[in-house]
MIMARPA-196517 format. One record per residue: z, x, y of N, C-alpha, C in turn; residue in one letter. Coordinates in steps of 0.02 Angstrom, whole numbers, padded with zeros to 5 digits, always signed. Atoms other than C-alpha are relative to their C-alpha. Example, Ala and Ser with C-alpha at 12.3 -4.5 7.8 and 13.67 -1.06 7.14 Angstrom:
residues 2
+00000+00045-00059+00390+00615-00225+00000+00045+00060a -00003-00042-00059+00357+00684-00053+00037-00039+00055s 
***
This chain:
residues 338
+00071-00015-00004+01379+02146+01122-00010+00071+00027x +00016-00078-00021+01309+02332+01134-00062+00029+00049x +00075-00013-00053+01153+02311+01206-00016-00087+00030x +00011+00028-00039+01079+02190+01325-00069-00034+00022x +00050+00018-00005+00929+02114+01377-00012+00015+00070x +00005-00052-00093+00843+02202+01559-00060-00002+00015x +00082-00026+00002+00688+02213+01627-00007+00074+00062x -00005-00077-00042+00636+02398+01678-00074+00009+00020x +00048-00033-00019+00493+02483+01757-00021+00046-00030x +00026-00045+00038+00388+02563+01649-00042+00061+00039x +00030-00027-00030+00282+02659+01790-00004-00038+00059x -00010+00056-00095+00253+02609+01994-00075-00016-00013x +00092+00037-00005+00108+02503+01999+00026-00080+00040x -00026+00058+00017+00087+02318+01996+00062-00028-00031x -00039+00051+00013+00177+02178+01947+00023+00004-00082x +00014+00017+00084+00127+02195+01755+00029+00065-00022x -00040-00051+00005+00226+02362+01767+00062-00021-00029x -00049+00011-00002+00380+02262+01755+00004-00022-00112x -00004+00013+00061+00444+02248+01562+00062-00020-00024x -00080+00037+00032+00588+02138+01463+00011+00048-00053x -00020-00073+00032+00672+02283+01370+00071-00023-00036x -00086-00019+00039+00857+02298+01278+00028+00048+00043x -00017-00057-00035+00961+02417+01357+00085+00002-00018x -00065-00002+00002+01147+02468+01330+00026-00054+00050x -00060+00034-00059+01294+02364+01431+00017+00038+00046x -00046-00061-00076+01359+02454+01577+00059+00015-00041x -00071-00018+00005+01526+02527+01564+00028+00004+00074x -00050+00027-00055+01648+02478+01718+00038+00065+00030x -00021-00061-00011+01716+02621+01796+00078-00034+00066x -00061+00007-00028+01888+02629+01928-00031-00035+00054x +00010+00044-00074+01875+02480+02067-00032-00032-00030x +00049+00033+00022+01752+02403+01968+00004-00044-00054x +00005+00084+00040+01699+02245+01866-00072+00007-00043x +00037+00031+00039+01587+02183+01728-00017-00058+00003x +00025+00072+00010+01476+02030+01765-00037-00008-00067x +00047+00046+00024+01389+01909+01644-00046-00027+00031x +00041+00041-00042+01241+01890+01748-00018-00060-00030x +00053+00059+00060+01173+01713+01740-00047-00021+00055x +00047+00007-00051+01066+01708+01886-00016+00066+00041x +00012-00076-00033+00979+01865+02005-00066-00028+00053x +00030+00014-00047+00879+01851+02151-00040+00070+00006x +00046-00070+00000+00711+01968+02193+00010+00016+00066x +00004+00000-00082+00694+02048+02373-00042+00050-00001x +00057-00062-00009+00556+02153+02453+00020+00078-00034x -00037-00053+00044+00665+02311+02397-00030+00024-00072x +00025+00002+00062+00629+02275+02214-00090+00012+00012x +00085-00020+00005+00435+02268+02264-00011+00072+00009x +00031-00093-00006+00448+02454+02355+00034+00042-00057x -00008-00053+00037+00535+02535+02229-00050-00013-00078x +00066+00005+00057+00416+02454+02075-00061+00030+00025x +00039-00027-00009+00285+02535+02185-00008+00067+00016x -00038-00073+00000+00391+02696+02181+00002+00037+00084x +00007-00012-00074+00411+02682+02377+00086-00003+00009x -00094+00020-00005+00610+02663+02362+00030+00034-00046x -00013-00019+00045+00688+02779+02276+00079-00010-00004x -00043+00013+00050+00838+02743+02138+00068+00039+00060x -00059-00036-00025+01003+02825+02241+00042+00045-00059x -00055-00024+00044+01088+02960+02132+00057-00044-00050x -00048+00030+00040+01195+02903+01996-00003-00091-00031x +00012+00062-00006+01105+02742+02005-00034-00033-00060x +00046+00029+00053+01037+02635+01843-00086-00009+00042x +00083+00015-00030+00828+02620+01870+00015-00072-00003x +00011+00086-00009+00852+02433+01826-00001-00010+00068x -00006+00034-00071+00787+02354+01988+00078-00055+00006x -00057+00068-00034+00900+02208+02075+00042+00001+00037x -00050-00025-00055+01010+02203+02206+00050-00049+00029x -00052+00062-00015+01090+02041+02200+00011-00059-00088x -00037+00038+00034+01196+01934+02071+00042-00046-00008x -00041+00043-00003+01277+01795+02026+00031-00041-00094x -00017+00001+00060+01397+01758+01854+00076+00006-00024x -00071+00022+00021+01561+01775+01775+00033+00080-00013x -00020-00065+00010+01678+01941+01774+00032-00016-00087x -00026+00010+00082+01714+01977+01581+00044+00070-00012x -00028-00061+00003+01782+02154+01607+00011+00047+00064x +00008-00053-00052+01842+02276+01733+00104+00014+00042x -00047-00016-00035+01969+02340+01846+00022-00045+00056x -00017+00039-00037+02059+02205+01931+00068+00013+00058x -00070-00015-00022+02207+02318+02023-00019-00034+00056x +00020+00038-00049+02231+02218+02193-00017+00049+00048x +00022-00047-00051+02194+02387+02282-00078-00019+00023x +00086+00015-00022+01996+02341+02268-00014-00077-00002x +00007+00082+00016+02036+02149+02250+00015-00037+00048x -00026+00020-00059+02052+02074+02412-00002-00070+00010x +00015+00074-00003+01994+01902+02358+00052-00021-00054x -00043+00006+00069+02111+01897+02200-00012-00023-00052x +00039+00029+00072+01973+01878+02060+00060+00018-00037x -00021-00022+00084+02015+01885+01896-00059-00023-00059x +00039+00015+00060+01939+01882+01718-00022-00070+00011x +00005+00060+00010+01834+01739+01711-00021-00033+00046x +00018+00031-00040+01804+01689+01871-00071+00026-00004x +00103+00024-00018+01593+01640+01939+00019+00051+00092x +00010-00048-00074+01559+01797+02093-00060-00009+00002x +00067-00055-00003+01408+01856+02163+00019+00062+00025x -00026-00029-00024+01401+02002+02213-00076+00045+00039x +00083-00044-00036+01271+02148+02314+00017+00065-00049x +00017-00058+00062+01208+02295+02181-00029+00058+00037x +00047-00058-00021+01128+02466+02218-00056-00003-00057x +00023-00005+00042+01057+02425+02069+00000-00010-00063x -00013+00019+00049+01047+02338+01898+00017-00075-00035x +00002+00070+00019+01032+02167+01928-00051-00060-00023x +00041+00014+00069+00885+02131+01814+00025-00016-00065x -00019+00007+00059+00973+02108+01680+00077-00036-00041x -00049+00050+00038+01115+02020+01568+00072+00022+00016x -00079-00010+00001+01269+02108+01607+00002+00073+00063x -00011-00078-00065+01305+02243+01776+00074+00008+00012x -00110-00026-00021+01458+02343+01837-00033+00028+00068x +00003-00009-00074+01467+02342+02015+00083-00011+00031x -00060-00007-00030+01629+02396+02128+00021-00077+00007x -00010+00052-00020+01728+02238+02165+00030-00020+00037x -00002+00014-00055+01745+02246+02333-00061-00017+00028x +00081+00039-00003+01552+02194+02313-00017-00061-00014x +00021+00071+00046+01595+02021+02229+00037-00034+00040x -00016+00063-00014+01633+01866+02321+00006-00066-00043x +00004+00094+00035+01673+01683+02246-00035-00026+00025x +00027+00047-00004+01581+01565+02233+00020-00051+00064x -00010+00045-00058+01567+01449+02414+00026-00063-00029x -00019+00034+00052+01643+01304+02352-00056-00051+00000x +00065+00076+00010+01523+01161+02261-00078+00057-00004x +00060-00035+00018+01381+01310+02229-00002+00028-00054x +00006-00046+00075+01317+01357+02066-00024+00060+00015x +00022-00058-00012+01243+01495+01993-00066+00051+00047x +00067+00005-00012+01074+01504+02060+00025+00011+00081x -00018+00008-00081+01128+01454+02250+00056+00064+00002x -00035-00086-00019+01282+01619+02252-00050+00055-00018x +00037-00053-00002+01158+01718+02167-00083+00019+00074x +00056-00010-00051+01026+01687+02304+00043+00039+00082x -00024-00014-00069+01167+01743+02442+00017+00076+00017x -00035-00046-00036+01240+01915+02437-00075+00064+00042x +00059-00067-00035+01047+02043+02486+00018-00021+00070x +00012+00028-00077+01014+01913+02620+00035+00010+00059x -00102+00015-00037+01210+01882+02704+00016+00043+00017x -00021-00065-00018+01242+02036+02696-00027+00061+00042x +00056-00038-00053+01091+02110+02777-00006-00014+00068x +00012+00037-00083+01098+01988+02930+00071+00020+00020x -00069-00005-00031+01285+02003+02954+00000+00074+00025x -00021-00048-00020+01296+02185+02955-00050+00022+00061x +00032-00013-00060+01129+02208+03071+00014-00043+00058x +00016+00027-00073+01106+02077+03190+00082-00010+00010x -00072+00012-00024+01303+02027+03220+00044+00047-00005x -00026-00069-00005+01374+02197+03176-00033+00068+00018x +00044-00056-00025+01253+02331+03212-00034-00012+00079x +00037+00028-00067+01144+02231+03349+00077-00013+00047x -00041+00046-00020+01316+02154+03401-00021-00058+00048x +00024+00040-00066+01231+01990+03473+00058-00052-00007x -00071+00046+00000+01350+01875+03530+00039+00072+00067x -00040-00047-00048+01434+02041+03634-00006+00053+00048x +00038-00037-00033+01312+02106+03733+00040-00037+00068x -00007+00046-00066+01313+02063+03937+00028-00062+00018x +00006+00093+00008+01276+01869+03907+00042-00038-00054x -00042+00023+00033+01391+01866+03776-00043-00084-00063x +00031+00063+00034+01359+01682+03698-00074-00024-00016x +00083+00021-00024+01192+01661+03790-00044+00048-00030x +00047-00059+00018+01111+01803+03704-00049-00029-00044x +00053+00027+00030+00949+01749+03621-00017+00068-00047x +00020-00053+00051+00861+01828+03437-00047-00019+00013x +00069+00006+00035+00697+01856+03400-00009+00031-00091x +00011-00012+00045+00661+01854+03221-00057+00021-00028x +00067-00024+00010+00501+01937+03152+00006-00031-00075x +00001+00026+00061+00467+01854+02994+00062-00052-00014x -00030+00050-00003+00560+01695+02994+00013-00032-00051x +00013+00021+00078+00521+01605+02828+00026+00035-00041x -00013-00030+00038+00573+01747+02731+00081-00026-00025x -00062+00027-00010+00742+01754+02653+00057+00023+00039x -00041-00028-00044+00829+01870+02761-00025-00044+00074x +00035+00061-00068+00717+01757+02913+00052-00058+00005x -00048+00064-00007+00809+01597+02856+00060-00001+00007x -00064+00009-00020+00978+01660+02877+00007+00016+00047x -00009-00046-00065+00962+01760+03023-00008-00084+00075x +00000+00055-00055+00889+01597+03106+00062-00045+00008x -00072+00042-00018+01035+01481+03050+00077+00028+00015x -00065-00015-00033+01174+01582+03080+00002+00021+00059x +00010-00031-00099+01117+01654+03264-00012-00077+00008x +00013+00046-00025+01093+01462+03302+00032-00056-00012x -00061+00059+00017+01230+01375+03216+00057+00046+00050x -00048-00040-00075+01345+01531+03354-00031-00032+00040x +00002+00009-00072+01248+01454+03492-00038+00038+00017x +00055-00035-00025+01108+01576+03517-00054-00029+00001x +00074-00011+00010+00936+01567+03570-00029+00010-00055x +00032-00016+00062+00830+01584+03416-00076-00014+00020x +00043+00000+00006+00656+01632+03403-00034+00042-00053x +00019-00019+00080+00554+01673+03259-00083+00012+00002x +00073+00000+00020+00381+01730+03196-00023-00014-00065x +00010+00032+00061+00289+01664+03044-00080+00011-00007x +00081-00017-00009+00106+01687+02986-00052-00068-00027x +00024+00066+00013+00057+01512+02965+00028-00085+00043x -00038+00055-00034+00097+01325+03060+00056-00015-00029x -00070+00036+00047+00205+01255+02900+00045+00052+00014x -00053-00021-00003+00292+01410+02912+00042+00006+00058x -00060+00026-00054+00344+01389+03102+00030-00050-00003x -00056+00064+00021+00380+01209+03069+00058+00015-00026x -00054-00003+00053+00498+01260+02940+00056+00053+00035x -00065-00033-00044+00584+01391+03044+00035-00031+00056x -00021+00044-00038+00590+01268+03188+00071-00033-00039x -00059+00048+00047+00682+01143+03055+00065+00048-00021x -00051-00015+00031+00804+01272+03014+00060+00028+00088x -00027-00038-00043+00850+01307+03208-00038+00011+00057x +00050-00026-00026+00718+01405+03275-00018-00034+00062x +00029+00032-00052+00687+01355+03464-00062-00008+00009x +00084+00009+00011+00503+01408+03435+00002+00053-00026x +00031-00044+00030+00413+01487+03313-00071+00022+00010x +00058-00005-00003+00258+01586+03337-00050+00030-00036x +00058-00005+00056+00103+01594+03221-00022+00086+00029x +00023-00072-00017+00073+01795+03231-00046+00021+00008x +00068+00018+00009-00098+01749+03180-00029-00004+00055x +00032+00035-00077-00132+01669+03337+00010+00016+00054x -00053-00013-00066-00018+01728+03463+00032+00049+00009x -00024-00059-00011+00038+01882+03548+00065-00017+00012x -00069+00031-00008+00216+01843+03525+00048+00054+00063x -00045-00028-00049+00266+01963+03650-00016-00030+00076x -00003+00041-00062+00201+01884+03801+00012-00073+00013x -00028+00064+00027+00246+01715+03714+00065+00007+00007x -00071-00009-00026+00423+01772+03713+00017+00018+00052x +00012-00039-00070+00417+01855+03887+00013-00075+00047x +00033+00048-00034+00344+01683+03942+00074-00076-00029x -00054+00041+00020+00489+01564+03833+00065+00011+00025x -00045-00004-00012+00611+01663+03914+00016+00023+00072x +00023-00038-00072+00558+01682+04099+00010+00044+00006x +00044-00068-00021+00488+01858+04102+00081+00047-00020x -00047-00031-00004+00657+01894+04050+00007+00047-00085x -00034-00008+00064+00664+01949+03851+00043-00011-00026x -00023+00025+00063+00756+01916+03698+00076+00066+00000x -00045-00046+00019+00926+02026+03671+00004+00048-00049x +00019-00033+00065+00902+02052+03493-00052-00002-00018x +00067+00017+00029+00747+02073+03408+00036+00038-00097x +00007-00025+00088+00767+02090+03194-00059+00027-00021x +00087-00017+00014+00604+02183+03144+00003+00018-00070x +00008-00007+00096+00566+02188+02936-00070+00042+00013x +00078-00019+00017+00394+02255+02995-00016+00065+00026x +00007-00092+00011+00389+02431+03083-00070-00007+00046x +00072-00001-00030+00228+02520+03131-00014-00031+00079x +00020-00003-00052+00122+02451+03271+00040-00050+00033x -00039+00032-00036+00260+02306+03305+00060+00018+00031x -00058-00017-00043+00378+02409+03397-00045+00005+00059x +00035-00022-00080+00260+02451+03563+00023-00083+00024x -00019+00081-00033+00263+02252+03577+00066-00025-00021x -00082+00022-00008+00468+02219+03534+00011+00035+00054x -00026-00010-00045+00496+02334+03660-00030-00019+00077x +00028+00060-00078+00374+02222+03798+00044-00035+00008x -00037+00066-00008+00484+02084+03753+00082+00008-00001x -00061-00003+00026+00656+02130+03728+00027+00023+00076x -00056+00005-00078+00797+02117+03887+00005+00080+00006x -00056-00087-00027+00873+02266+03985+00053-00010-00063x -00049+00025+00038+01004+02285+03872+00006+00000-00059x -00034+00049+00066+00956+02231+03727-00024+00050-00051x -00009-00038+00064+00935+02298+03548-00073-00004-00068x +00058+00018+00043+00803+02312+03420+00035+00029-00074x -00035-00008+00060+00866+02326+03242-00071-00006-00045x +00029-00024+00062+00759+02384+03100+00017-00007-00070x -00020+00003+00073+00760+02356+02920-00029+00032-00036x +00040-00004+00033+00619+02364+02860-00074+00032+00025x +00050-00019-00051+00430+02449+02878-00045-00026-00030x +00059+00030+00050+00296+02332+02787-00075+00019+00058x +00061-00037-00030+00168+02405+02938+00014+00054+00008x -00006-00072-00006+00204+02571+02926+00067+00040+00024x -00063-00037-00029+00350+02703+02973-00012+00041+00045x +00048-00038-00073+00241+02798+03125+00003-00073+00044x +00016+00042-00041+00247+02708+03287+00004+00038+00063x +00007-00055-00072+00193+02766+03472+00045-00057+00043x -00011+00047-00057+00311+02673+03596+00018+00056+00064x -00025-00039-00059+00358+02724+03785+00073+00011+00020x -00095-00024+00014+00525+02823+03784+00018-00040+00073x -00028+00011-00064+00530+02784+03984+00026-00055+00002x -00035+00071-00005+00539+02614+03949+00090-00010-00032x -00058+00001+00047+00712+02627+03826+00041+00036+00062x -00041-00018-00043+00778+02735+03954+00029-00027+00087x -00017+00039-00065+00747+02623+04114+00022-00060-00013x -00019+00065+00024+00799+02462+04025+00060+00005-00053x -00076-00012+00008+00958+02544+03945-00017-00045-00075x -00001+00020+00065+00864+02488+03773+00032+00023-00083x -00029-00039+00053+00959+02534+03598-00062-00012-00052x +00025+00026+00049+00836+02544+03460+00035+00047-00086x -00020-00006+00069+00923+02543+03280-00030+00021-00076x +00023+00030+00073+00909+02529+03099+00039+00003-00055x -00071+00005+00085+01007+02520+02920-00045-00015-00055x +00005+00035+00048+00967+02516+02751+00070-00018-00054x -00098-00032+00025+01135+02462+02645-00019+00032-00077x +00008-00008+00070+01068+02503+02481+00054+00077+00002x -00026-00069+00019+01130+02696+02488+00087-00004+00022x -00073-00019-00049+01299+02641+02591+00041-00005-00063x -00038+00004+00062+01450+02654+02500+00025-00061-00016x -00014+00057+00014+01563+02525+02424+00062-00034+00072x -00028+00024-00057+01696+02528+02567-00034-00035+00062x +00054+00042-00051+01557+02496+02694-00027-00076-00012x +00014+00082+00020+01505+02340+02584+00042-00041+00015x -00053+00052-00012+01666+02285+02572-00011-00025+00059x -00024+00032-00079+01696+02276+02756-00034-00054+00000x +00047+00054-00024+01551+02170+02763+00008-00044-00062x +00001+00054+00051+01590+02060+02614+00062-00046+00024x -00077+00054-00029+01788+02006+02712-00039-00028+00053x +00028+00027-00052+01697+01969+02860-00059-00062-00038x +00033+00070+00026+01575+01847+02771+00056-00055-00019x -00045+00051+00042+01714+01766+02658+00034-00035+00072x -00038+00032-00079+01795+01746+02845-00038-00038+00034x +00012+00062-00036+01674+01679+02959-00070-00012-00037x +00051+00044+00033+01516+01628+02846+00011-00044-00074x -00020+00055+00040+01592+01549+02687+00020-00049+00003x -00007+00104-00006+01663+01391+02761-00059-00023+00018x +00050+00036-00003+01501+01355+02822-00061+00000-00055x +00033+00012+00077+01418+01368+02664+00031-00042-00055x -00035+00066+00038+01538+01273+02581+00002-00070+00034x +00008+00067-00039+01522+01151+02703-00062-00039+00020x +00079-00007-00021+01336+01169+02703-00033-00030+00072x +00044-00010-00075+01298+01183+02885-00054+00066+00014x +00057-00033-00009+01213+01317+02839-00013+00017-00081x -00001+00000+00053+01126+01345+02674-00035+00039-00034x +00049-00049+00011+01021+01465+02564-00057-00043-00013x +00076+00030+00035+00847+01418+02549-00049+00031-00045x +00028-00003+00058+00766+01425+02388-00065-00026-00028x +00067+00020+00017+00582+01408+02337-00017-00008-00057x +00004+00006+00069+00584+01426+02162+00057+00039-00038x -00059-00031+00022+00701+01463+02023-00042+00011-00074x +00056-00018+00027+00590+01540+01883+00071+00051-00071x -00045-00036+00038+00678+01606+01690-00022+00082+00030x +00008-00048+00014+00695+01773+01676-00059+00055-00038x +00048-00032+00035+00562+01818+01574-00058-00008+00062x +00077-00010-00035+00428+01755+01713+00016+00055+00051x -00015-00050-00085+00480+01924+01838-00067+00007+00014x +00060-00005-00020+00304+01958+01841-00037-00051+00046x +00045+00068-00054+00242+01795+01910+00061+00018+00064x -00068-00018-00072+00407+01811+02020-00031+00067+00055x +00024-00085-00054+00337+01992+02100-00081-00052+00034x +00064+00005-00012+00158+01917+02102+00018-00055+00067x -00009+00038-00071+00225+01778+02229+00019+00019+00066x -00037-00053-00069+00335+01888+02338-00047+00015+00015x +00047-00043-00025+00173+01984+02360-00043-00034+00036x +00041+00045-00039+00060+01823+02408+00037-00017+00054x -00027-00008-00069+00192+01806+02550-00034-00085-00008x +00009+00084-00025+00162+01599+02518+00078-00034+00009x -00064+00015-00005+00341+01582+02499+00050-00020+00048x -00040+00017-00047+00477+01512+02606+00080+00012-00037x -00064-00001+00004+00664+01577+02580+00000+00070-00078x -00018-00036+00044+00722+01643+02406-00047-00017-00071x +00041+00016+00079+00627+01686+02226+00056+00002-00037x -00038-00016+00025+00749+01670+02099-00005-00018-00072x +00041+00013+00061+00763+01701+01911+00098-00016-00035x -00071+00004+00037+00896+01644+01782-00022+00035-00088x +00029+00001+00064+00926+01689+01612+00043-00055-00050x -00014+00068+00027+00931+01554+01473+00042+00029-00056x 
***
C-alpha cells in the first residue's frame, strides 16, 4: 500500500477543521519501526495544536496524535534499539511526536512497548501519552516516594478524572501514597475517590487549598501535578509542604502567574515542569524500561487499569475533539479504525 488513510488539519480552528485525507506511508528510518495502527488515543495536545497553540517539532509529520497501538510490519529491529525483543508482527503501543491519526506511523522503537498481557488494541493504545507523562513527572521528575517522608509523601492531583488524573491517582495510591484530587463536578470526585483518591474536591465549590491545608493538618501535600497553570499556582503553593514539589504540564488557565518567590525560598519549594513531546527518543526510552519494569505487571494483573469512556471509529475525530472540549468525560477518548 502507497498511500494511507489520515486525518489532517486543514487550518487551527474548531473541531470541523479536522479532515479524513490519504496521505503517503511513512518510511522507517535507523532505530525505527513501522506500525499498522489499529487503534489511537486523543489528548489535550491534539486540541492545542488543532488550535495552532502547539507547534509541530521540526522534522515532524503535521498529522496530529501522540499515542498508538497495532502491529510492527516494517522497520529496524537491530537489538541495539530493541530492548524488549520485538519483532515483525508483534501488537506494541507506542508514544509519537506525531502521526498517530492515521493508518500506518514510524516511530523510534525504543518508543514501543508490548502489549500488558490479556489487553487489546484499544486498552495499549489508550496507555503510552498518559504512563508516560505520570511516570516521568510525578515519580521521576517530582520524585514522590523520595522526598523527606519517603513512603508517606502525599499527591495532589488537579484534574483527577482526566486521563493523565486517573493514572496519576492509581499509581501514587496503589505505592502507598496519600492521594488527593480535584474534579469539577460530584460524579467526578466520586469517581476519583473509586479509583483511590482519599478525597476529591469539587473546584466549583471549594477552595481546595485550604481544603488540603485542612485534610492534611496545616501541613500540605508533597507533590502537587498541575495540567492548569495561570491563577492556580498562588494557591498550590498555599498548600504544598516545606519540601515539596509542584510539577507542571500543562497551562489550560493561562502561562502568566504572580506567586510569592519568599515563600519557595523559605519552604525550600521546587517548582517544575516538562513537556515530552520535543524530548528525544533516548529520553523516552528511559521512561518506556522503567514502565515495562515497575508498571506492566500491574496492568497485566489489572490492579491498576486504563480508563476508557468511549471508543469511537475513526472517522468520528470530530465528535471525538467536540467531547474533549465539553470536559464531560472521565479517563480516555479513543478512536479505532475499521
Amino acid at each position: 500500500m502507497s498511500t494511507m488513510r489520515a486525518i489532517e488539519i486543514i487550518a487551527s480552528g474548531e473541531p470541523e477543521v479536522l479532515r479524513l485525507t490519504r496521505r503517503p506511508v511513512p518510511t522507517h528510518g535507523k532505530g525505527e519501526v513501522l506500525i499498522q495502527v489499529a487503534s489511537f488515543g486523543i489528548n489535550r495536545p491534539d486540541i492545542f495544536q488543532r488550535r495552532g497553540n502547539y507547534p509541530v517539532p521540526p522534522n515532524v509529520t503535521d498529522i496530529p496524535g501522540l499515542e498508538v497501538a497495532g502491529k510492527i510490519v516494517a522497520g529496524d529491529l537491530d537489538h541495539t534499539y530493541n530492548p524488549f525483543g520485538l519483532a515483525l508482527g508483534d501488537r506494541v503501543c507506542a508514544l509519537l511526536q506525531g502521526g498517530g491519526y492515521a493508518e500506518y506511523c514510524a516511530v523510534p522503537l525504543v518508543q514501543c512497548l508490548p502489549y500488558p498481557e490479556g489487553f487489546d488494541d484499544v486498552e495499549a493504545a489508550a496507555l503510552p501519552e498518559t504512563y508516560f507523562t505520570v511516570w516521568s513527572n510525578v515519580f521521576q521528575r517530582a520524585a514522590l516516594g523520595q522526598g523527606p517522608l519517603g513512603q508517606d509523601e502525599s499527591l495532589l492531583v488537579q484534574g483527577g478524572s482526566s486521563g493523565i488524573g486517573t493514572v496519576a491517582i492509581q499509581l501514587a495510591a496503589q505505592r502507598g501514597h496519600r492521594v488527593f484530587a480535584t474534579a469539577g463536578s460530584r460524579e467526578k470526585c466520586n469517581f476519583c475517590e473509586s479509583l483511590g483518591a482519599e478525597r476529591a474536591l469539587n473546584y466549583r465549590e471549594l477552595d481546595f487549598a485550604s481544603e488540603v491545608m485542612s485534610l492534611t493538618d496545616g501541613r500540605g501535600v508533597d507533590v502537587i501535578l498541575d495540567m492548569v497553570g495561570g491563577d492556580y499556582l498562588p494557591r498550590e503553593l498555599a498548600c504544598v509542604a516545606d519540601d515539596g514539589r509542584i510539577v507542571i504540564i500543562a497551562l489550560q488557565r493561562g502561562k502568566e502567574a504572580t506567586i510569592p518567590l519568599s515563600d519557595i525560598l523559605r519552604r525550600r519549594v521546587t517548582m517544575t515542569g516538562s513537556t515530552l513531546r520535543p524530548q528525544g527518543a533516548s529520553f523516552k526510552g528511559a521512561i518506556a524500561r522503567e514502565l515495562h519494569t515497575e508498571v506492566w505487571p500491574l496492568l497485566a494483573s489489572r490492579t491498576i487499569k486504563p480508563i476508557i469512556e468511549t471508543v469511537l471509529s475513526a472517522e468520528s475525530i470530530v465528535e471525538a475533539h467536540q467531547m474533549m472540549e465539553a470536559g464531560k468525560h472521565k479517563g480516555k477518548i479513543m478512536l479505532s479504525w475499521d
